[in-house]
C-alpha positions as CSV (number, residue, x, y, z in Angstrom):
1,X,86.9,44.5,62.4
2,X,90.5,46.1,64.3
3,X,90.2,48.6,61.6
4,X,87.1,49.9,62.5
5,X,87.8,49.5,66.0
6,X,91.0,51.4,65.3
7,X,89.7,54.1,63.6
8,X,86.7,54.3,66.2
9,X,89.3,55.0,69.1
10,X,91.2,57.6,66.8
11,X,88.1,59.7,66.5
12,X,87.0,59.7,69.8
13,X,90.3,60.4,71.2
14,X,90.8,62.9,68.6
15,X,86.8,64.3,69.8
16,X,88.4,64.3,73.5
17,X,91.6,66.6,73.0
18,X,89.6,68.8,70.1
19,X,86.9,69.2,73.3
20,X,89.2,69.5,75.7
21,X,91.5,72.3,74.0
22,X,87.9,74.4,73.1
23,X,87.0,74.2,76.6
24,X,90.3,75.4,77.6
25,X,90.0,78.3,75.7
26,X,87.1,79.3,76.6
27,X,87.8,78.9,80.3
28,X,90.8,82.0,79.7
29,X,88.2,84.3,77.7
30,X,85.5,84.0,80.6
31,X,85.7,87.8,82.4
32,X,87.2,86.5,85.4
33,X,89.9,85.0,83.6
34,X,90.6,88.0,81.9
35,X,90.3,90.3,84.4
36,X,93.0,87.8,86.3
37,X,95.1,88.2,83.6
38,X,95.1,92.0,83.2
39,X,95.9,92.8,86.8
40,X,98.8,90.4,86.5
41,X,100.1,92.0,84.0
42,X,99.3,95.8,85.3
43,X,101.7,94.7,88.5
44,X,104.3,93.5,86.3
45,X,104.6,96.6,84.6
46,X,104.6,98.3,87.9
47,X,107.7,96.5,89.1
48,X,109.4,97.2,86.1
49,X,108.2,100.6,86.3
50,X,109.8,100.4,89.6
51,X,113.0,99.2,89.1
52,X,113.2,101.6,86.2
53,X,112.4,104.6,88.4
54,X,115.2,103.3,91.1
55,X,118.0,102.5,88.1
56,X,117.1,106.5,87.1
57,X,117.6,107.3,90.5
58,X,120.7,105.3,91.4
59,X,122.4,106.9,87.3
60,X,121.3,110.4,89.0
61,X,123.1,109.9,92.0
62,X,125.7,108.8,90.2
63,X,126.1,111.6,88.0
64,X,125.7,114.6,90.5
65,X,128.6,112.9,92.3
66,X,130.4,113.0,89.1
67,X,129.8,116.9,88.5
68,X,130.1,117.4,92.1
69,X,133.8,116.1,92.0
70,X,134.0,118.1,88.9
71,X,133.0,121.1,90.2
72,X,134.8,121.4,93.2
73,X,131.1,121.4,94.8
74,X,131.9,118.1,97.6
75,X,134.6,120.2,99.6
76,X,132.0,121.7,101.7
77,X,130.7,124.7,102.4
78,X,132.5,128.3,102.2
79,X,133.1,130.2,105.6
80,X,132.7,133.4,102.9
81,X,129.1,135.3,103.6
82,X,127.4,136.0,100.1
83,X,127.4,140.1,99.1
84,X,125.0,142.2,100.4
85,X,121.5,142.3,98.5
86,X,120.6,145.7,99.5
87,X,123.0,149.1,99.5
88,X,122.9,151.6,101.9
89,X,121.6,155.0,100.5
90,X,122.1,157.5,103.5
91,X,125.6,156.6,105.3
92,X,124.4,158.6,108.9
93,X,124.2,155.2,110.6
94,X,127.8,155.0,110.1
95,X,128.7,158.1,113.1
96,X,128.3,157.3,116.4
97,X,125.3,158.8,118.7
98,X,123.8,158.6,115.4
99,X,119.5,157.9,115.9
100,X,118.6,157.6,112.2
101,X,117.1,154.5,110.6
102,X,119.4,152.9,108.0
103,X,117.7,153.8,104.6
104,X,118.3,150.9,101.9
105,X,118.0,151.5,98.2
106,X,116.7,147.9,96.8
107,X,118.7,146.5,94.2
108,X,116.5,144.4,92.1
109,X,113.9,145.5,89.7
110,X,111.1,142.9,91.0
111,X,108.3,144.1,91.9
112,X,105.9,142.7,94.4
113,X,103.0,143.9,93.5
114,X,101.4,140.3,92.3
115,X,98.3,141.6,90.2
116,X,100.1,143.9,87.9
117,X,98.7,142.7,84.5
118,X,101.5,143.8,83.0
C-alpha cells in the first residue's frame, strides 16, 4: 500500500512541475511577452550603441590631439595673412589721384556657371 501511495505522489508531483514549466513557457511566447522582450533588448543595444559612439568619440579626440601635437597645429594661430587669391591685372590704382577701378584677373579655373552639363 506505501508503494502505491508513493508512486501516486511521484506522478502527481511530477504532473505539477511538467504543468507548471508548460505554462511557463507559454506565458514568455504570448505577444505581450514577446513584445516586452524585444524592446528590452532594442534599448540595450542602444546603450551599447551609445557607449560605443562616445568611446569613438573620446579615441577621436584623443587622436587629433596627438596629430595636433605632431603637427605643430596647438600653438595657435599665425599673425601671417594667407596670399592673395586674386592678381591685379592693370597696376593704375597704384599712382596717386588715380580714379580707375582695380581690374583683377581671377586666378582659378572654376567656373560658376552651375548648369554647365559639361
Amino acid at each position: 500500500m506505501f508503494r502505491r501511495t508513493f508512486w501516486f505522489t511521484a506522478g502527481a508531483a511530477a504532473g505539477v512541475w511538467a504543468t507548471t514549466k508548460v505554462n511557463r513557457k507559454l506565458r514568455r511566447l504570448t505577444p505581450e511577452s514577446l513584445a516586452a522582450q524585444a524592446a528590452n533588448k532594442a534599448i540595450d543595444a542602444g546603450h551599447r550603441l551609445k557607449e560605443f559612439a562616445l568611446d569613438v568619440r573620446d579615441g577621436m579626440a584623443q587622436r587629433e590631439a596627438e596629430l595636433g601635437e605632431v603637427l605643430g597645429l596647438n600653438h595657435g594661430p599665425d599673425t601671417e595673412l594667407p596670399p592673395q587669391r586674386r592678381i591685379a591685372a592693370i597696376g593704375d590704382h597704384e599712382r596717386p589721384g588715380s580714379d580707375k577701378q582695380i581690374k583683377y584677373i581671377e586666378n582659378t579655373t572654376y567656373t560658376y556657371n552651375r548648369n554647365e552639363d559639361h
